[in-house]
C-alpha positions as semicolon CSV with decimal commas, in nm:
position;residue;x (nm);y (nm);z (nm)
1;X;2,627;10,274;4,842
2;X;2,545;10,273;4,436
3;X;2,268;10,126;4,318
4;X;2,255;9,877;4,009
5;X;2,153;10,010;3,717
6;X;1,860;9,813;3,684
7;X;1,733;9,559;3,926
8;X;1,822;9,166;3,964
9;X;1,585;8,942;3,776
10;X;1,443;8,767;4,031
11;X;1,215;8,443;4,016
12;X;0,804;8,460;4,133
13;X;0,705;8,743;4,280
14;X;0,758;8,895;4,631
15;X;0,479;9,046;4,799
16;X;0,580;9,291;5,060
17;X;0,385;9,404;5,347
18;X;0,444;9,619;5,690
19;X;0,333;9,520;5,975
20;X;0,028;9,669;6,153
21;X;0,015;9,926;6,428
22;X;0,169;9,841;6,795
23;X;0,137;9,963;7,134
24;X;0,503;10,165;7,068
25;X;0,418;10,283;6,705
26;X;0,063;10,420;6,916
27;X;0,231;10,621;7,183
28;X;0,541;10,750;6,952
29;X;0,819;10,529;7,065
30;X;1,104;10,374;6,892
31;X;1,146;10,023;6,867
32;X;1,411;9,916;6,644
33;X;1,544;9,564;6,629
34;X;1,554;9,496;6,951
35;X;1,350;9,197;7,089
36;X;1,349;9,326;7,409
37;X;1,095;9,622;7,295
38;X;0,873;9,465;7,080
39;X;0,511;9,545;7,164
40;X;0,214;9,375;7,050
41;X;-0,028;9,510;6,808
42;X;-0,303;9,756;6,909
43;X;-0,669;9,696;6,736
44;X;-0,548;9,915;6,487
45;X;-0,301;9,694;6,408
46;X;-0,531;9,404;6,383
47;X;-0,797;9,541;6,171
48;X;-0,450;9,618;5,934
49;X;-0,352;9,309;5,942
50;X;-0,696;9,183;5,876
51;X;-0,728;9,453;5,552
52;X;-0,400;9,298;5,398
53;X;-0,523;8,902;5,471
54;X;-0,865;9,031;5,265
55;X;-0,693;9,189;4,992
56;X;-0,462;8,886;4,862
57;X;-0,745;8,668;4,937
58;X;-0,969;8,840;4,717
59;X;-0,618;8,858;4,489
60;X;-0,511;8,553;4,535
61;X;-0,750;8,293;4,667
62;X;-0,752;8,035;4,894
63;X;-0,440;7,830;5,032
64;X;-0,193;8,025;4,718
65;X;0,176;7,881;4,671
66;X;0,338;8,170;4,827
67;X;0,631;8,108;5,056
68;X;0,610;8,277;5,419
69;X;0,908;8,502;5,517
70;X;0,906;8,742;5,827
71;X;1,136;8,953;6,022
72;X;1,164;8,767;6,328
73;X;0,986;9,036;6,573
74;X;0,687;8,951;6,686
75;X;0,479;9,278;6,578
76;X;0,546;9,126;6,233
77;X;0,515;8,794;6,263
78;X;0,127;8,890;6,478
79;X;0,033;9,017;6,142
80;X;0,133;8,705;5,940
81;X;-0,083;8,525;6,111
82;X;-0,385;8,701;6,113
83;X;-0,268;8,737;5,710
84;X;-0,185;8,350;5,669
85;X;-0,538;8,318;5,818
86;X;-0,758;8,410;5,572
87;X;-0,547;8,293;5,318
88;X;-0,558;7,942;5,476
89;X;-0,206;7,903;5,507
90;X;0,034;7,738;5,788
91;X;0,177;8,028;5,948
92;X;0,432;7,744;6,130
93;X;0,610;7,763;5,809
94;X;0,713;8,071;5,812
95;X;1,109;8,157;5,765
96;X;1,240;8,393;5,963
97;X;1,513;8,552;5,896
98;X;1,722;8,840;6,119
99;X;1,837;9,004;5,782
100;X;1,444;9,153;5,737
101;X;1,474;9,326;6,089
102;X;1,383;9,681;6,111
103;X;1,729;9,951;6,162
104;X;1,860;9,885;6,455
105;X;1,846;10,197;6,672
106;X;2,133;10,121;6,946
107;X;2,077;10,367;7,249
108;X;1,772;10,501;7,080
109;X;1,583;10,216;7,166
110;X;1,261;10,268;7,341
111;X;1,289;10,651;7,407
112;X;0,999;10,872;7,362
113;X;0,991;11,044;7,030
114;X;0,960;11,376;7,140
115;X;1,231;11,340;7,446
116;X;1,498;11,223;7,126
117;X;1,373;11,521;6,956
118;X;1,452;11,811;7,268
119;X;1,752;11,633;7,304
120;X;1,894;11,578;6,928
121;X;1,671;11,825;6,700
122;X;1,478;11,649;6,389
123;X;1,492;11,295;6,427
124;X;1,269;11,238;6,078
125;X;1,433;11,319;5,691
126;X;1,203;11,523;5,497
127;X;1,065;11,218;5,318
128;X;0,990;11,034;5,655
129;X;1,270;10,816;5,735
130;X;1,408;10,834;6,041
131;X;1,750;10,978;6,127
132;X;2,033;10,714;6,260
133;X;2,111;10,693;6,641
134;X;2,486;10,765;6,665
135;X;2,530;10,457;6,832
136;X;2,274;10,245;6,607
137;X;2,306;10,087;6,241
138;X;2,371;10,226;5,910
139;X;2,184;10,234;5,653
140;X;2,402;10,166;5,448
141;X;2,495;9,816;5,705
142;X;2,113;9,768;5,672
143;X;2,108;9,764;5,283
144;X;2,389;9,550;5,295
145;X;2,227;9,271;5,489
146;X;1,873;9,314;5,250
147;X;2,104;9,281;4,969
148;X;2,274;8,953;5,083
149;X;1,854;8,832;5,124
150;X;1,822;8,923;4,814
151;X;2,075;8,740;4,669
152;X;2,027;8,413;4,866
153;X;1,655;8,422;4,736
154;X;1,705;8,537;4,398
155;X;1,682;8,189;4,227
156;X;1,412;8,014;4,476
157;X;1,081;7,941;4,303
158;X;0,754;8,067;4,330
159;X;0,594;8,393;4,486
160;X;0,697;8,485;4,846
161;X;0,528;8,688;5,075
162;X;0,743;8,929;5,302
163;X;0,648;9,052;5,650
164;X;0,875;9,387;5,729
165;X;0,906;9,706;5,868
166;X;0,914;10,061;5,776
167;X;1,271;10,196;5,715
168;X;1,384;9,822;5,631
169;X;1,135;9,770;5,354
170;X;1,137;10,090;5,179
171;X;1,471;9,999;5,153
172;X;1,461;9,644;5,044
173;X;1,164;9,751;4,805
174;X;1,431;10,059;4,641
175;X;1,718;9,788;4,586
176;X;1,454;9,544;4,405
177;X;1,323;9,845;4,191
178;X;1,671;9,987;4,135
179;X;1,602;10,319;4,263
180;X;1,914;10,574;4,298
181;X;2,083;10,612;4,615
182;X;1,858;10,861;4,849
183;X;2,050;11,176;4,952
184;X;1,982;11,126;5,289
185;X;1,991;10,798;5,346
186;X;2,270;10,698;5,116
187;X;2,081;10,355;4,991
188;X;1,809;10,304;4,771
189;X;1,469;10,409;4,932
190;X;1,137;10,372;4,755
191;X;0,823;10,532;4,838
192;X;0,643;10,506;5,227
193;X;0,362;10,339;5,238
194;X;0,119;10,327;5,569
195;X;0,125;10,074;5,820
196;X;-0,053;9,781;5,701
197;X;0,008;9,818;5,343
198;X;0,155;9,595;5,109
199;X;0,309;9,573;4,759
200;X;0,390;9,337;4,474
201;X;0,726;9,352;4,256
202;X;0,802;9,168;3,971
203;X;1,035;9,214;3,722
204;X;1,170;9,481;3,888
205;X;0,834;9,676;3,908
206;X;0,642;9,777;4,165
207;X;0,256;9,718;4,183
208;X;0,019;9,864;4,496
209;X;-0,202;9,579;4,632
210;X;-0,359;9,740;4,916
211;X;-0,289;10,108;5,054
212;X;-0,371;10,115;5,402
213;X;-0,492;10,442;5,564
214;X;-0,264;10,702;5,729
């Protein structure tokens, strides 16, 4: 996949945040698209959740014209609501959409980090994305889907905030900033952040709101 030469003007301003710590992400197993796995956020997670909802509040204010988008698993739509919270918002608005999923991880799903490692070698690129199941999505299938989000949200107006994952929103957030394609990925991949972090972009640029810790 090649990326643009310079990002999509894009109306508003997306807000981008990863979901906080679950029970899986705790004990170092994968979890993937599949609804099936989802666990529920630890107390980690929570107090994550609870750092993001304070920082755009103190950003932001109270009841802001942002428009809620989620993945549709549950570990990220947990921390919208704890976020929509203290921002006074309906969380029942909330659009979810399948295309914000995290990779899907086929066969992968639910094994033990360290069992996928004896069995496969290095499951994790240098730069800390994870390595493709054989069986599981592409990344370059993955970008394709963000990209179509993209475009079908390009024109809406207003700010939107973004509940994601990992792998999917580093690569969502390197198609919106127009980053080249990554040599190991083969899509545009922007910088990791922690769980519970989130960024703004607008204009094509990238600005930290709130840096959770590692």
């Amino acid at each position: 996949m090649t990326a643009p030469s310079a990002p999509s003007i894009r109306q508003g301003r997306d807000y981008i945040a990863r979901h906080g710590e679950t029970v899986f992400n705790r004990i170092g197993r994968i979890q993937g698209d599949r609804a099936d796995l989802h666990t529920p956020l630890t107390r980690r997670g929570f107090a994550q959740a609870d750092a993001i909802g304070e920082a755009l509040r103190q950003r932001l204010g109270p009841t802001p014209a942002l428009t809620l988008w989620s993945s549709p698993t549950g570990r990220a739509l947990q921390t919208l609501a704890v976020i929509a919270e203290h921002l006074e918002l309906d969380w029942h608005g909330t659009a979810q959409d399948v295309r914000l999923i995290e990779l899907g991880f086929g066969s992968w799903g639910g094994r033990d980090h360290a069992d996928l490692i004896a069995a496969h070698g290095p499951i994790v690129h240098p730069h800390g994305m994870t390595v493709g199941s054989p069986d599981g999505e592409t990344y370059p299938a993955m970008a394709a889907r963000l990209a179509a989000w993209l475009a079908d949200t390009r024109d809406h107006d207003g700010d939107r905030l973004i509940l994601m994952h990992g792998l999917s929103s580093r690569v969502l957030r390197g198609l919106m900033l127009g980053l080249p394609d990554d040599p190991y990925c083969g899509v545009p991949v922007a910088e990791r952040l922690p769980q519970g972090s989130i960024v703004m972009i607008e204009g094509g640029r990238e600005t930290l709101i709130h840096r959770a810790s590692a």
